[in-house]
N, CA, C and O atoms as a GROMACS GRO file, in nm:
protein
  460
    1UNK      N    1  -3.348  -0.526   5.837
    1UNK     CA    2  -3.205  -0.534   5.818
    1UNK      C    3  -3.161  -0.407   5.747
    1UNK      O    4  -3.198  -0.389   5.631
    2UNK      N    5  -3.060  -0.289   5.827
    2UNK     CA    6  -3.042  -0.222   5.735
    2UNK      C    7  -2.906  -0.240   5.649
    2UNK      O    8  -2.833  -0.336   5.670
    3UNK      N    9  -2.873  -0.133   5.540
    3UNK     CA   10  -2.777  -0.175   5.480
    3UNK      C   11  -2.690  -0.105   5.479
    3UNK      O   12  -2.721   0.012   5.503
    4UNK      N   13  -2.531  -0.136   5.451
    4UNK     CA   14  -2.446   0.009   5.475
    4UNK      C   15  -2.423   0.067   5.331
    4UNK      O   16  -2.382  -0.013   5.246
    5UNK      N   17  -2.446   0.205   5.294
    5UNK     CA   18  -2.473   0.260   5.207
    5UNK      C   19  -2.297   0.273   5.140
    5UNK      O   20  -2.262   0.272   5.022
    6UNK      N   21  -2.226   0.284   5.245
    6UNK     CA   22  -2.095   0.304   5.176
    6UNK      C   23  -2.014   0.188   5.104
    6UNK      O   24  -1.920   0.208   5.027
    7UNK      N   25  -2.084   0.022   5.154
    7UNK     CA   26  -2.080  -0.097   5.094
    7UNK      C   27  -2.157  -0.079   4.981
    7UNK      O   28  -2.109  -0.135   4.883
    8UNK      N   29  -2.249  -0.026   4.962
    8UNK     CA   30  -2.342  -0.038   4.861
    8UNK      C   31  -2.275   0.053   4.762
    8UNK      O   32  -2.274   0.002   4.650
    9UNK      N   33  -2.188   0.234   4.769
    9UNK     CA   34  -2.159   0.265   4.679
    9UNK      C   35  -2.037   0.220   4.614
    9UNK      O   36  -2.004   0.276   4.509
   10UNK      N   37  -1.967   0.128   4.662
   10UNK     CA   38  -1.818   0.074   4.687
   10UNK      C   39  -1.866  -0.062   4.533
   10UNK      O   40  -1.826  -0.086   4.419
   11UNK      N   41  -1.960  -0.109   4.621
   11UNK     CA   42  -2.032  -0.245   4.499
   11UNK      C   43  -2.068  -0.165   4.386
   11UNK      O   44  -1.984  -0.199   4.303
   12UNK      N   45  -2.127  -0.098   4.344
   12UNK     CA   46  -2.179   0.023   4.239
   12UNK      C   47  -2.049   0.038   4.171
   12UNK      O   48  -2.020  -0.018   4.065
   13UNK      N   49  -1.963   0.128   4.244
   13UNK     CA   50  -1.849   0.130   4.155
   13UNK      C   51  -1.765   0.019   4.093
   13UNK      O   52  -1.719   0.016   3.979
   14UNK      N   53  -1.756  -0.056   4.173
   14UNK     CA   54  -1.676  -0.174   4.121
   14UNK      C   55  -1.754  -0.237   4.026
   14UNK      O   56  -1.671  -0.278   3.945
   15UNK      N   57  -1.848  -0.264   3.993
   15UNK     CA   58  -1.956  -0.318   3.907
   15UNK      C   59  -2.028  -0.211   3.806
   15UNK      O   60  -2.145  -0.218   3.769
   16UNK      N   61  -1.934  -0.114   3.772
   16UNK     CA   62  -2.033   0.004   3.639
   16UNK      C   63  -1.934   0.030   3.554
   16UNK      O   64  -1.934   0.012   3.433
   17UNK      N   65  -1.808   0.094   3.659
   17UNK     CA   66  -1.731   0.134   3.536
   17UNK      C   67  -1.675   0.056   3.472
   17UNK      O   68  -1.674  -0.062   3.506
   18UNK      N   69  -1.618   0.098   3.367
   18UNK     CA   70  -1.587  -0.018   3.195
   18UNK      C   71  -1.500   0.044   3.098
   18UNK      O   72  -1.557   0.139   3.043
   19UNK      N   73  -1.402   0.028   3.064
   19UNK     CA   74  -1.309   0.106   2.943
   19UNK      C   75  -1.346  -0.002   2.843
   19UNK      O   76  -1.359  -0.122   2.867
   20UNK      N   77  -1.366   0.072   2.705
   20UNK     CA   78  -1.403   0.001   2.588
   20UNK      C   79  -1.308   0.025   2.488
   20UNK      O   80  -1.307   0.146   2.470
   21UNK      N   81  -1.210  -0.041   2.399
   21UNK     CA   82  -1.137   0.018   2.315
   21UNK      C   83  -1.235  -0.082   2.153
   21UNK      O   84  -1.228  -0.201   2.123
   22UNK      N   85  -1.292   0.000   2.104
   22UNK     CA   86  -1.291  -0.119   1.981
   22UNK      C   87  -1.188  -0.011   1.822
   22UNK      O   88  -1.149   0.103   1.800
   23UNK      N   89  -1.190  -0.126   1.763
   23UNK     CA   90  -1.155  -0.150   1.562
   23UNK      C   91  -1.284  -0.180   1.535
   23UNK      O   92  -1.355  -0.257   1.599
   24UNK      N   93  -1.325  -0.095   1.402
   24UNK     CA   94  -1.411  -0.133   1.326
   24UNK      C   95  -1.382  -0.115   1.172
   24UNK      O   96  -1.377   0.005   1.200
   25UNK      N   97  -1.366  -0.118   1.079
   25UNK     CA   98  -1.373  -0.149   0.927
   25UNK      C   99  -1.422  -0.035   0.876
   25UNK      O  100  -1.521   0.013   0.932
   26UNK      N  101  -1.356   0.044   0.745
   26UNK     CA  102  -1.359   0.216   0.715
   26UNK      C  103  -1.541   0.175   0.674
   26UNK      O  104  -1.631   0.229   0.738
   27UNK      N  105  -1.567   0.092   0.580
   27UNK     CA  106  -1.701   0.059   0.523
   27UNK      C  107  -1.732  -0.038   0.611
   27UNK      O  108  -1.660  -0.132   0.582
   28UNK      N  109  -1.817  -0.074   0.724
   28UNK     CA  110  -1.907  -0.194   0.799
   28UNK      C  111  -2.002  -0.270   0.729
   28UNK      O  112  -2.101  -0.227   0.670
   29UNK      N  113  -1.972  -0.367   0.738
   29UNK     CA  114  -2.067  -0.505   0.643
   29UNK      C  115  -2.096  -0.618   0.748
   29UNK      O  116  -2.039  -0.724   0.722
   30UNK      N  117  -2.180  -0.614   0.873
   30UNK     CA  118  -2.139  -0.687   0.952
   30UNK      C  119  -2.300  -0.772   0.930
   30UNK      O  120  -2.402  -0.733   0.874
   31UNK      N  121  -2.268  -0.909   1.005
   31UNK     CA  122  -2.363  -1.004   0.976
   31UNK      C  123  -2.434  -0.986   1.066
   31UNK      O  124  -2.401  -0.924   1.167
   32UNK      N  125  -2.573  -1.051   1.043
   32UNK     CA  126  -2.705  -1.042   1.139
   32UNK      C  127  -2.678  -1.073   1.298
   32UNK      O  128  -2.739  -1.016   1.389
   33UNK      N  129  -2.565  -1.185   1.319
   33UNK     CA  130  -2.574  -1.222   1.403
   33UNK      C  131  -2.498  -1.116   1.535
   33UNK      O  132  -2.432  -1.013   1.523
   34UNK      N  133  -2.548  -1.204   1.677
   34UNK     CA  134  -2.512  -1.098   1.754
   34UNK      C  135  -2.369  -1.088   1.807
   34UNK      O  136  -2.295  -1.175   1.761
   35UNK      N  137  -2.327  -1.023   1.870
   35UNK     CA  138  -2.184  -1.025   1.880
   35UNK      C  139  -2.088  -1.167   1.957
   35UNK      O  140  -2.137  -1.232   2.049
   36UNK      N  141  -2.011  -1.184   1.926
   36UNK     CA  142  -1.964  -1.302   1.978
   36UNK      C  143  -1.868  -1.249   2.107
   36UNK      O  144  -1.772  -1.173   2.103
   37UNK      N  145  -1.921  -1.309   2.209
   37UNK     CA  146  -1.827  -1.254   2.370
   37UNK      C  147  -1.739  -1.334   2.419
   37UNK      O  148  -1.791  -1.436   2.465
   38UNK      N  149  -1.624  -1.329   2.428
   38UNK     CA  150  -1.511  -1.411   2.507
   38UNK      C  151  -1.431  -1.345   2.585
   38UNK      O  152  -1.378  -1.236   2.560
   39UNK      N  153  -1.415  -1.433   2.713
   39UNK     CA  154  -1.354  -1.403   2.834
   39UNK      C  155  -1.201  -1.399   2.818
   39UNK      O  156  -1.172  -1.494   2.745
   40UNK      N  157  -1.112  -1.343   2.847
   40UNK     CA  158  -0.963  -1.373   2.827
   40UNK      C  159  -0.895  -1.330   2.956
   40UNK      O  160  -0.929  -1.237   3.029
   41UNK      N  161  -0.783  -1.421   2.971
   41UNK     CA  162  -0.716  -1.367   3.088
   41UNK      C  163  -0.590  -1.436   3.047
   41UNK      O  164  -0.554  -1.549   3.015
   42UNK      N  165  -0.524  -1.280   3.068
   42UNK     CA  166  -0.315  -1.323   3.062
   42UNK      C  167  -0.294  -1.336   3.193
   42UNK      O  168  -0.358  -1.270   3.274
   43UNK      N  169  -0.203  -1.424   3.227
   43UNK     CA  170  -0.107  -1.407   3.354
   43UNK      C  171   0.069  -1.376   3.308
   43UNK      O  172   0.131  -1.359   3.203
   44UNK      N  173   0.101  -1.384   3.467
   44UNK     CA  174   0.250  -1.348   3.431
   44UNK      C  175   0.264  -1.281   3.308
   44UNK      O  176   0.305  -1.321   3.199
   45UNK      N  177   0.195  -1.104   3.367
   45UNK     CA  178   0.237  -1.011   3.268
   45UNK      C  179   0.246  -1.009   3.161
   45UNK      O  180   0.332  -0.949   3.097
   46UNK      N  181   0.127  -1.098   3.106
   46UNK     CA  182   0.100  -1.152   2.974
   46UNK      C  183   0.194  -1.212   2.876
   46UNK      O  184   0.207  -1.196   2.755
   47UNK      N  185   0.280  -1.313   2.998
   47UNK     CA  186   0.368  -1.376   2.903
   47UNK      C  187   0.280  -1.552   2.867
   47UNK      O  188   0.316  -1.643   2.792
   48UNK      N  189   0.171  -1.541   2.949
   48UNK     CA  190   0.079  -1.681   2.948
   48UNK      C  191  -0.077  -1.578   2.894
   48UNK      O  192  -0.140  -1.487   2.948
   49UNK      N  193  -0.088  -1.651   2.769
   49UNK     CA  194  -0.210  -1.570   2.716
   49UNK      C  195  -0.296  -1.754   2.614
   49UNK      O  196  -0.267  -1.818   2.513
   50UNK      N  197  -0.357  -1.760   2.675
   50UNK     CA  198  -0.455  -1.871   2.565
   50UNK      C  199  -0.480  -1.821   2.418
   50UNK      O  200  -0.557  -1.725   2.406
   51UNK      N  201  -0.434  -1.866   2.325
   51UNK     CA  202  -0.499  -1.784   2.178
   51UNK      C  203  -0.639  -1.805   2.180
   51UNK      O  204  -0.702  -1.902   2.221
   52UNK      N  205  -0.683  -1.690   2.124
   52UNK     CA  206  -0.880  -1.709   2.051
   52UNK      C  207  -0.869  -1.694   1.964
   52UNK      O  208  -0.791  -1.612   1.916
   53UNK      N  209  -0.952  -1.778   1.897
   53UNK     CA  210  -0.970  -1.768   1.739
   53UNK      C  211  -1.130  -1.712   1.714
   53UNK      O  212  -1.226  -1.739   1.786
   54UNK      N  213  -1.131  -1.635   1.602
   54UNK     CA  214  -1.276  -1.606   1.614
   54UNK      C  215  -1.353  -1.700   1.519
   54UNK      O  216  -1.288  -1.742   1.422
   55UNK      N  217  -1.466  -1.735   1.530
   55UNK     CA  218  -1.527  -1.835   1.456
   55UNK      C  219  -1.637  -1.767   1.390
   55UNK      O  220  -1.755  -1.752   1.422
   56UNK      N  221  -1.542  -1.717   1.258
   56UNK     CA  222  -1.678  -1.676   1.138
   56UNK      C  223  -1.651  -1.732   1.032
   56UNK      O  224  -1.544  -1.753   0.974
   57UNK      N  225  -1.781  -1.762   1.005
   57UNK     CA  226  -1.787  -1.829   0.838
   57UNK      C  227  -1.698  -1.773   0.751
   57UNK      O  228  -1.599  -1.836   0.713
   58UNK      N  229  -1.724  -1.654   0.711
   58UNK     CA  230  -1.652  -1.601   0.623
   58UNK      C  231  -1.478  -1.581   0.656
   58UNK      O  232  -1.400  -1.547   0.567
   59UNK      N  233  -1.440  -1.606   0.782
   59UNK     CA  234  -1.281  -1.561   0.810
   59UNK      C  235  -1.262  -1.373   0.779
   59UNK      O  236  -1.160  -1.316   0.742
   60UNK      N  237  -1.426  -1.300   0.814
   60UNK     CA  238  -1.373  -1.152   0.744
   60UNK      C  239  -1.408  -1.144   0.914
   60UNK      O  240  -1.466  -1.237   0.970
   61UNK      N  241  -1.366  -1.023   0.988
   61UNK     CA  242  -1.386  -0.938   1.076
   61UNK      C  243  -1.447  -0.823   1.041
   61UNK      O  244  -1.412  -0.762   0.941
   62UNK      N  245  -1.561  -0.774   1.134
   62UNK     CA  246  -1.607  -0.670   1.114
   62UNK      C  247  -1.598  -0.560   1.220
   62UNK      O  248  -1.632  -0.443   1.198
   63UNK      N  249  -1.551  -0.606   1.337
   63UNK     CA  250  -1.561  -0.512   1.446
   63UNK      C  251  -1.500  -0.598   1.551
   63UNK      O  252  -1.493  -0.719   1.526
   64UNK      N  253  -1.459  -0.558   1.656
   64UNK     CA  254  -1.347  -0.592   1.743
   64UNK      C  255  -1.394  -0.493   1.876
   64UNK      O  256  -1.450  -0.392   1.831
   65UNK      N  257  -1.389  -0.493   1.990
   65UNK     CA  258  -1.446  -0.432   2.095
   65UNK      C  259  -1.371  -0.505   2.233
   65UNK      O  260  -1.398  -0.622   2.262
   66UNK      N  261  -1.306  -0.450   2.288
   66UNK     CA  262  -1.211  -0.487   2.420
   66UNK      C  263  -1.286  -0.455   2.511
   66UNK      O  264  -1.345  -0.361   2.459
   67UNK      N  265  -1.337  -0.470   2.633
   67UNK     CA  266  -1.382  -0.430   2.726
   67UNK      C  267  -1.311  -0.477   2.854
   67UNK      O  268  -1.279  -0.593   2.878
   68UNK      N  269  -1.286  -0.346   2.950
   68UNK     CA  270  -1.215  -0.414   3.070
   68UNK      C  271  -1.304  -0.324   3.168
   68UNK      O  272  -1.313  -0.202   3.149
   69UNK      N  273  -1.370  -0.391   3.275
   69UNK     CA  274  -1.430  -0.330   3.358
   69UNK      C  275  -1.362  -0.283   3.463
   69UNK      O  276  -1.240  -0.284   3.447
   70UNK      N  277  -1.410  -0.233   3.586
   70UNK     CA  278  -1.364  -0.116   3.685
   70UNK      C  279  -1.261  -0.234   3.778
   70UNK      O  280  -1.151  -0.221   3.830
   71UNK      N  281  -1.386  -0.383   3.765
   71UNK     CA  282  -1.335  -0.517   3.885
   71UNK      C  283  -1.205  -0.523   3.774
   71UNK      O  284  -1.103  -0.458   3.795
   72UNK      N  285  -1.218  -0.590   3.681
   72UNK     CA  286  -1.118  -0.670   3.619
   72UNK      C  287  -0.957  -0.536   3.634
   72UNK      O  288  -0.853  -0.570   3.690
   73UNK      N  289  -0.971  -0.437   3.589
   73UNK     CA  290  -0.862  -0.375   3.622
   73UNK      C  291  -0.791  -0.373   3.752
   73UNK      O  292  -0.669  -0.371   3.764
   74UNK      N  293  -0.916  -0.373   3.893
   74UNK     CA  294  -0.895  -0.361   4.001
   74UNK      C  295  -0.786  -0.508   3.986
   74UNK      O  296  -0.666  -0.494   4.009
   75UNK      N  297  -0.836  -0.633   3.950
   75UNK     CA  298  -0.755  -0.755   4.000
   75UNK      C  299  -0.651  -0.715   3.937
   75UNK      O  300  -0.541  -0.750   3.980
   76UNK      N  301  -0.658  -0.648   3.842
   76UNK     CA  302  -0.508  -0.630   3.723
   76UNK      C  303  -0.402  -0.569   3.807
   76UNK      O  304  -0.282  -0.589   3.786
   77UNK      N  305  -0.455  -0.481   3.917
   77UNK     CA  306  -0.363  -0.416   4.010
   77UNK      C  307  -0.322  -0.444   4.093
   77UNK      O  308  -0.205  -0.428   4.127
   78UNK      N  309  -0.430  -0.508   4.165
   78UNK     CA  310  -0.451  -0.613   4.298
   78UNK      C  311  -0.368  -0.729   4.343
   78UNK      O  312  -0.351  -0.781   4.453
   79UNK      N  313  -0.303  -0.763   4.178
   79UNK     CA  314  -0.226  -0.906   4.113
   79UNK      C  315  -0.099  -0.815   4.062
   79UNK      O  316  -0.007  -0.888   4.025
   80UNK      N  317  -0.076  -0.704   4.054
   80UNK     CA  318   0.069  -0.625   4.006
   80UNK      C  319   0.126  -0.690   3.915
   80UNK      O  320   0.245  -0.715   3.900
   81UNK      N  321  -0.046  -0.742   3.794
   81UNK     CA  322  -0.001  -0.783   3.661
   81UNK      C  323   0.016  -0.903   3.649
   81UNK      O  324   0.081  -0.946   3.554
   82UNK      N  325  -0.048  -0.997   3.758
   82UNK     CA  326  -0.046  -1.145   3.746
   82UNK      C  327  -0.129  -1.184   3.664
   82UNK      O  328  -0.079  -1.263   3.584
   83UNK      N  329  -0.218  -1.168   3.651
   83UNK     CA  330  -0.381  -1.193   3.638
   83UNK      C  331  -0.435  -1.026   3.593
   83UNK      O  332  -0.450  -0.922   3.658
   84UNK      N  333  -0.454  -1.066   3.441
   84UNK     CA  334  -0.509  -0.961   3.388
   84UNK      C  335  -0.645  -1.010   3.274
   84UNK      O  336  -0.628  -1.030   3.153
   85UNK      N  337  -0.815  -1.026   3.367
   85UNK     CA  338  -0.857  -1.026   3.284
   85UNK      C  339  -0.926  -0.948   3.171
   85UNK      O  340  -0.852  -0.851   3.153
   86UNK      N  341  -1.006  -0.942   3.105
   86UNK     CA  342  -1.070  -0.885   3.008
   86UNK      C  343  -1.186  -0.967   2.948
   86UNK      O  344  -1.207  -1.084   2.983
   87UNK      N  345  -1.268  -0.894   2.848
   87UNK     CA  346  -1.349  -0.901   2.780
   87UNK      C  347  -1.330  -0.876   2.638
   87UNK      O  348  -1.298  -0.763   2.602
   88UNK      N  349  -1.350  -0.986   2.539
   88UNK     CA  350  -1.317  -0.932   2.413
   88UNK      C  351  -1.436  -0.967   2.307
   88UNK      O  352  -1.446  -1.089   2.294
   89UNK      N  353  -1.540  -0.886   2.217
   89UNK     CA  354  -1.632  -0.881   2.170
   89UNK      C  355  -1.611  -0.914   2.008
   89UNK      O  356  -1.517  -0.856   1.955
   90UNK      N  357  -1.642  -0.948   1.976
   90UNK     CA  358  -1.642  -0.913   1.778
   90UNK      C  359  -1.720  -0.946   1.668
   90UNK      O  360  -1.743  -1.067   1.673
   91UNK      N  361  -1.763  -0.903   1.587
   91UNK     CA  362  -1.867  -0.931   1.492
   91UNK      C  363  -1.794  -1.007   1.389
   91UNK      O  364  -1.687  -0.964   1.346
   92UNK      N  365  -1.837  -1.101   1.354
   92UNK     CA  366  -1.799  -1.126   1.204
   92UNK      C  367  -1.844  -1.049   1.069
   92UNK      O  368  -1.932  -0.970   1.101
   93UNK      N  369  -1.823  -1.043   0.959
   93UNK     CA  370  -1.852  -0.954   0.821
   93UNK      C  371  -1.875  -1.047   0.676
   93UNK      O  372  -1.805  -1.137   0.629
   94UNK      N  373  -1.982  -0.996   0.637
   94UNK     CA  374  -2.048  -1.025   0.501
   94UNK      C  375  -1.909  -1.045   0.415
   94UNK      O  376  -1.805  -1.003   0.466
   95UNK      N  377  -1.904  -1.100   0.303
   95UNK     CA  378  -1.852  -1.190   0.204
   95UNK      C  379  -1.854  -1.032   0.132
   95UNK      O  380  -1.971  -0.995   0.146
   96UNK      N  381  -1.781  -0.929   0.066
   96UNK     CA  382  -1.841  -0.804   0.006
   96UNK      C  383  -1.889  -0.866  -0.088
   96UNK      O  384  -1.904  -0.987  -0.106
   97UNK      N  385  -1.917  -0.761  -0.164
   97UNK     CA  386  -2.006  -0.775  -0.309
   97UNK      C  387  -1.932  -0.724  -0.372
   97UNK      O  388  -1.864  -0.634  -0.324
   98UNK      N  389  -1.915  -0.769  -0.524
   98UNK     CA  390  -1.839  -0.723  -0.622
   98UNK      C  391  -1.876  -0.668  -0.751
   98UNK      O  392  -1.821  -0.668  -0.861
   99UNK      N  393  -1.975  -0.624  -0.712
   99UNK     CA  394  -2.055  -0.537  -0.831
   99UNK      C  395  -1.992  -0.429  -0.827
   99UNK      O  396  -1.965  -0.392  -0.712
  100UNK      N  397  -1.942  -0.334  -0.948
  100UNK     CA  398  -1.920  -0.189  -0.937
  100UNK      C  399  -1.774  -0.193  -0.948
  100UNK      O  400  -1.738  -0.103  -1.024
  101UNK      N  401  -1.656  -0.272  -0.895
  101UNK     CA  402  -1.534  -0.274  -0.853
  101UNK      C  403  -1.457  -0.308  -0.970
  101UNK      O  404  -1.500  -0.362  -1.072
  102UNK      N  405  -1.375  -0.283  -0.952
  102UNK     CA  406  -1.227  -0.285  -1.047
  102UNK      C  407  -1.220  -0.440  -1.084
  102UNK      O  408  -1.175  -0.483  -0.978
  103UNK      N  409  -1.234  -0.534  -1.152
  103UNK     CA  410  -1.147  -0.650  -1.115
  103UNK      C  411  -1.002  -0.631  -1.174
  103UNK      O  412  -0.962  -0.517  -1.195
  104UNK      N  413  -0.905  -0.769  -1.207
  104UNK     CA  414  -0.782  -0.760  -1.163
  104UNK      C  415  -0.748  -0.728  -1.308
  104UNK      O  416  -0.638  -0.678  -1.335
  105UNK      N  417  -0.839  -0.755  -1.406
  105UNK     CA  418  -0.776  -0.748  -1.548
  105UNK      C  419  -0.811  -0.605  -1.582
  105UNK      O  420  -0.778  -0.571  -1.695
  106UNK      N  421  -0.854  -0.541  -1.528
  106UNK     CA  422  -0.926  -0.388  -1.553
  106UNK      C  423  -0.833  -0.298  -1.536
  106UNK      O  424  -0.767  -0.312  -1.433
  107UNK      N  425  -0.807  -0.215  -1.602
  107UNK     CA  426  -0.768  -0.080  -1.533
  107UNK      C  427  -0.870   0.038  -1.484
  107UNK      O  428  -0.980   0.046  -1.538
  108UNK      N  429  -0.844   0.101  -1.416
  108UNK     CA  430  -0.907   0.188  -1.316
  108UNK      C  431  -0.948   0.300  -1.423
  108UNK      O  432  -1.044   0.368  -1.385
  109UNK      N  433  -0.877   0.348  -1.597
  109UNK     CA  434  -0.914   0.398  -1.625
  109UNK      C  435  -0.737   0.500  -1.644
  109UNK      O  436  -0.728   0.573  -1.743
  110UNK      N  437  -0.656   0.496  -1.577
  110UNK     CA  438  -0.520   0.507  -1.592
  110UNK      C  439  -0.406   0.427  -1.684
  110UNK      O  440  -0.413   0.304  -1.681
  111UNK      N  441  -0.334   0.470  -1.740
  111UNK     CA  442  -0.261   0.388  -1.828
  111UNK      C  443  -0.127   0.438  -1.829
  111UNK      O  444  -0.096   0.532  -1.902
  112UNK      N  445  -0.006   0.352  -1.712
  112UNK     CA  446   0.092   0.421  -1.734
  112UNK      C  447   0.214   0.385  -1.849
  112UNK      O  448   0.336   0.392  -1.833
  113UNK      N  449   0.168   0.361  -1.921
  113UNK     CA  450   0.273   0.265  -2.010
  113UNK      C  451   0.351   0.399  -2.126
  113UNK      O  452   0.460   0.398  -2.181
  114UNK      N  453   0.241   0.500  -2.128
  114UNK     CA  454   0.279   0.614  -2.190
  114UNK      C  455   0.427   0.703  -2.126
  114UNK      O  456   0.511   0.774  -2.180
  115UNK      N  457   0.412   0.666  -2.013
  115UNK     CA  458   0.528   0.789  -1.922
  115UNK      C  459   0.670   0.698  -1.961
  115UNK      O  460   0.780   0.737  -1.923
   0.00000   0.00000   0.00000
């Protein structure tokens, strides 16, 4: 059986390329675990969007990562914005540590009461 090579580079493309936009945190504290992946899809020009909530213990975010592949944009076009899916990634983040830091009764070492 042979195969047609121009089907084959057509599948390749549609299945590699990927735009990635992520947010990540100026200092990263992110937890052991591995990234959490959810599917999302707006319709009607993203006036119909399902909320996600992310599910970390702590309620901190550590990283955020969008991914829309070469297919999913193709339908995004294909649909003239009906149907727009995506990929959305994110880590959850450690509890910080509070050793070293200012607390609230402290001053930093400034005192403006003089001016």
């Amino acid at each position: 059986m042979s195969r047609n090579p121009v089907a084959l580079a057509a599948a390749a493309c549609l299945l590699s390329g990927c735009v990635t936009h992520q947010i990540i945190v100026a200092n990263p504290n992110p937890t052991d675990d591995q990234p959490a992946v959810v599917d999302s899809n707006g319709f009607g020009f993203g006036a119909v969007q399902r909320r996600n909530v992310a599910e970390c213990d702590t309620n901190l975010l550590d990283e955020v990562r969008v991914r829309q592949t070469l297919a999913q944009a193709l339908a995004t076009v294909l649909t003239l914005g009906l149907w727009m899916p995506t990929q959305i990634e994110y880590r959850c983040a450690k509890i910080p540590s509070t050793t070293g830091t200012i607390g609230a009764g402290e001053t930093g070492g400034s005192d403006d009461a003089g001016r």
